[in-house]
N, C-alpha and C positions, 0 to 999 in steps of 0.2 A: 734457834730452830726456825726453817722454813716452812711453813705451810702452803702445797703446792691443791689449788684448787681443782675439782672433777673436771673444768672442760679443759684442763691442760693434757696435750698427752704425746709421748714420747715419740712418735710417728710427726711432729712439725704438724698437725692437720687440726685446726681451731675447730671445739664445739663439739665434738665427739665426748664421750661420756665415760669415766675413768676413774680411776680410786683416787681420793686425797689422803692424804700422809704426809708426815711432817719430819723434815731433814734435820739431824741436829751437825752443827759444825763445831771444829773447831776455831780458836783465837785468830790464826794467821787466813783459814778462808773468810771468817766473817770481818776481817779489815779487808782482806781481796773486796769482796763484792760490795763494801760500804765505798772504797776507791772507785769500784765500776761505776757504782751509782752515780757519786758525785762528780766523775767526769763526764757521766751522760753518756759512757758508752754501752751503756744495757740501759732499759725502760724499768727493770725491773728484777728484781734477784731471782725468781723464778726465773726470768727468761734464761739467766746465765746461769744454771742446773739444768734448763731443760736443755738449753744447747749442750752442756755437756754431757748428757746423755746418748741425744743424737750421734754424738763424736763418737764415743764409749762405744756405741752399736756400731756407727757404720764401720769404725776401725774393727770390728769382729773383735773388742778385747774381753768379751766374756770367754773366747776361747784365747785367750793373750797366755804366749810363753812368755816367759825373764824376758827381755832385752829383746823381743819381738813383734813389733804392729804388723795385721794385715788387714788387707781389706779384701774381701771376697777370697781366693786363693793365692791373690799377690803378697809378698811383704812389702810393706811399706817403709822407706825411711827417711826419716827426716834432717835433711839438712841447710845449712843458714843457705841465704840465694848470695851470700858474697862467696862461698864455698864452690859453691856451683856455678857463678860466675867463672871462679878461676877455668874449669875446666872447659866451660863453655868456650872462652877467649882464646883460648889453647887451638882451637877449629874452627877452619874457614866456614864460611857462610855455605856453600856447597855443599862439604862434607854432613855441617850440619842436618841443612833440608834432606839429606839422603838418612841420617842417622834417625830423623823422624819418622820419613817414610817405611824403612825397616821396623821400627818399633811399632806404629800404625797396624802396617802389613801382621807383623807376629799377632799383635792383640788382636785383630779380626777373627785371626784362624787360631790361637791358642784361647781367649779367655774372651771369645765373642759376646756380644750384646744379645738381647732379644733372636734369636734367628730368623723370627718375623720381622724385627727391625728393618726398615727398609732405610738405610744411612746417606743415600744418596736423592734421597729426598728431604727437601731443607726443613719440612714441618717435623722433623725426627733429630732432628737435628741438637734440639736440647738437652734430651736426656743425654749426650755426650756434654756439652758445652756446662750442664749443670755440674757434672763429675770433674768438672776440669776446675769448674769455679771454686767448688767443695776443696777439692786438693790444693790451690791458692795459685791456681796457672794465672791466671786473670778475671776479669771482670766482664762477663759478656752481654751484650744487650742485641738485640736481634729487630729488623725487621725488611721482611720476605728473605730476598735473596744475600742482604745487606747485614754485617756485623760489625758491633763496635765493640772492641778492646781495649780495655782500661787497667792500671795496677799489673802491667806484663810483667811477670815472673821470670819468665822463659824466654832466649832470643826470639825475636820476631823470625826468623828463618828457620828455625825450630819448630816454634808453631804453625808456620804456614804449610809445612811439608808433612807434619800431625793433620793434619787438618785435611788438608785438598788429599791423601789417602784415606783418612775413614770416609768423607765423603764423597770420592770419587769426584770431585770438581777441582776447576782452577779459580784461586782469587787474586782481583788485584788489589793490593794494599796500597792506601794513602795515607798521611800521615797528619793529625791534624795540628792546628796552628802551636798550642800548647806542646806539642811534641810528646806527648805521656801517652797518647789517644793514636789508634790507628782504627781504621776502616777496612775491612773487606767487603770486595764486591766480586759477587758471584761472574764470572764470566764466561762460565762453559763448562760441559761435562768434563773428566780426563777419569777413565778407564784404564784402572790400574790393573799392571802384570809385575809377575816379579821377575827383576832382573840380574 
């Protein structure tokens, strides 16, 4: 059994004030999280129930059909990235940035953000960039007009053409010495139409 303490709470937000209750597991989770432990990749067995909470909600699986994730009105589905590799490699680099900008383009205008959102200002910029980290696009670190990308999931041509249409800007990407790490650097607006 877990005993998850009052300031834990399923919102990610430390110190807030919340019931405690205690999880009883079964055999094969409680070797799961005795594994976590001792590889050191959780701090703590709470942590790794409370993140699976987080998960549980944001995927909306309290309204979960059979053999269906969503998140907000999207389904969501999961596939290996060699999977997705294949099909990525199947399309030019071109085709690519244009298949992002499309999908970009739709999401604005079918399952928009904040409508106050102002996207094409870089201090808003996160709440996109957090959503994309959640989902396993990459790893992003931010500062002003600069980003660094780490753990790419996704072709870099993909995401850049994702990217410079939610934000309406162009970036140029460097790529850094390890080769794993790329840089965007904000270079100018680019005011998207659909074409």
């Amino acid at each position: 059994m877990i005993p998850l303490r009052p300031k834990d709470d399923i919102t990610g937000e430390q110190g807030s004030e919340g019931e405690e209750f205690t999880v009883r597991l079964d055999d094969d989770l409680k070797r799961y999280l005795t594994f976590l432990e001792s590889s050191r990749l959780i701090r703590d067995r709470e942590e790794a129930i409370l993140a699976a909470l987080r998960i549980y909600k944001k995927l909306n699986m309290h309204e979960w059909l059979q053999y269906v994730y969503r998140l907000g009105d999207q389904r969501i589905l999961m596939v290996s990235q060699g999977m997705l590799n294949d099909i990525f490699t199947s399309v030019s680099e071109a085709q690519l940035y244009e298949i992002a900008r499309m999908s970009a383009l739709k999401r604005r205008i079918v399952d928009p953000f904040d409508p106050e959102l102002d996207l094409s200002e870089p201090s808003n910029w996160g709440v996109i960039l957090n959503e994309l980290e959640n989902l396993g696009w990459a790893k992003f670190s931010r500062n002003g007009g600069e980003m660094m990308v780490e753990f790419l999931g996704v072709p870099i041509a993909y995401l850049k053409g994702y990217l410079e249409t939610l934000f309406q800007a162009e970036f140029r990407i460097t790529r850094a010495l390890d080769g794993g790490v790329y840089v965007f650097s904000l270079t100018g607006e680019r005011p998207e139409v659909w074409r």
